[in-house]
C-alpha positions as CSV (number, residue, x, y, z in Angstrom):
1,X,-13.3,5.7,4.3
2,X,-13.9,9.3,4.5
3,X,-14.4,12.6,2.3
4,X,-14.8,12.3,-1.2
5,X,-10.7,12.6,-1.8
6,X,-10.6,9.8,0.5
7,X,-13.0,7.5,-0.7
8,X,-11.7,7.9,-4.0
9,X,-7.9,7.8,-2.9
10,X,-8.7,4.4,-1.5
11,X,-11.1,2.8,-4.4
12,X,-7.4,3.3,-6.8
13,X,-5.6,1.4,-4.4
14,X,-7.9,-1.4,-4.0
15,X,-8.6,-1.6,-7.2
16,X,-4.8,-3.0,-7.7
17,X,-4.3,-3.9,-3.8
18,X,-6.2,-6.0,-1.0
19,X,-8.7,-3.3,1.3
20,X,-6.8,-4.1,3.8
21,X,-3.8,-2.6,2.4
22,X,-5.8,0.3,0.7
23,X,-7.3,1.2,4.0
24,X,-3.7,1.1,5.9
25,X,-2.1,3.6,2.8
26,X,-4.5,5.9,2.9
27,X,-4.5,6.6,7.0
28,X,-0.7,5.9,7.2
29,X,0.5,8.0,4.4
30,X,-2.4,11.0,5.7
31,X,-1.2,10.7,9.2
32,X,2.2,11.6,7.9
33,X,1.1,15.2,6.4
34,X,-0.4,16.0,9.6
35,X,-3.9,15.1,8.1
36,X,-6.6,12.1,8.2
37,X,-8.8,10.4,5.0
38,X,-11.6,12.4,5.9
39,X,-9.4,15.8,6.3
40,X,-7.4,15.7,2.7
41,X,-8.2,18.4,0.2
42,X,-7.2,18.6,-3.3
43,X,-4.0,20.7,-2.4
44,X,-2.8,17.5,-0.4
45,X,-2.1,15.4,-3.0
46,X,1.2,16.3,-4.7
47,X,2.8,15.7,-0.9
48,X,0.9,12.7,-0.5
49,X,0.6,11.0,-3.8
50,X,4.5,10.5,-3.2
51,X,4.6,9.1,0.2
52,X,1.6,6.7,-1.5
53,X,3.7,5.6,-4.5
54,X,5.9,4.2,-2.5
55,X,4.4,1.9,-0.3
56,X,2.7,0.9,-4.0
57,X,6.1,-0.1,-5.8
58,X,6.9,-1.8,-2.3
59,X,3.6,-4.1,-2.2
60,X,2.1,-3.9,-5.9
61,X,5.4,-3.8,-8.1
62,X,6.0,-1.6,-11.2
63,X,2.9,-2.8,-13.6
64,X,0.8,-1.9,-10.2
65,X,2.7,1.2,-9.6
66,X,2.2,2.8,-12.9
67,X,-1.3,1.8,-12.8
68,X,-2.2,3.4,-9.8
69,X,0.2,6.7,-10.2
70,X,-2.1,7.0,-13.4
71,X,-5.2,7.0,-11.9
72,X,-4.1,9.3,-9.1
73,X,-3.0,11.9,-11.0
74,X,-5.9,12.4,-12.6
75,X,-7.7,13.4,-9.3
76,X,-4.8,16.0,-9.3
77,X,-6.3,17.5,-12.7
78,X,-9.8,15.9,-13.7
């Protein structure tokens, strides 16, 4: 998928979601703060995580949602 951040953005999110769908939030929602999955650095997140959560609530629904905000903030603060 791409750098570390990347990778690891995407393995939450497919965790709860098809790859398919992972694969398409991740370079989607990258795209739109001028970056890609293999450019994203730990400063990205608190504009991306966002723009991720919801496409989540829109595909996965709340339980998902919750699930996945969870384990994507904790790459904000390990």
């Amino acid at each position: 998928m791409g750098n570390t951040l990347g990778q690891q953005i995407y393995d939450i999110l497919k965790e709860e979601l098809s790859e398919i769908t992972a694969g398409i939030i991740v370079k989607e929602k990258c795209k739109k703060i001028g970056k890609t999955p293999e450019t994203i650095m730990s400063e990205d997140l608190k504009n991306l995580i966002p723009l991720i959560m919801g496409t989540v609530l829109l595909f996965g629904g709340n339980e998902k949602s919750q699930k996945i905000k969870e384990k994507l903030e904790k790459l904000v603060s390990p």
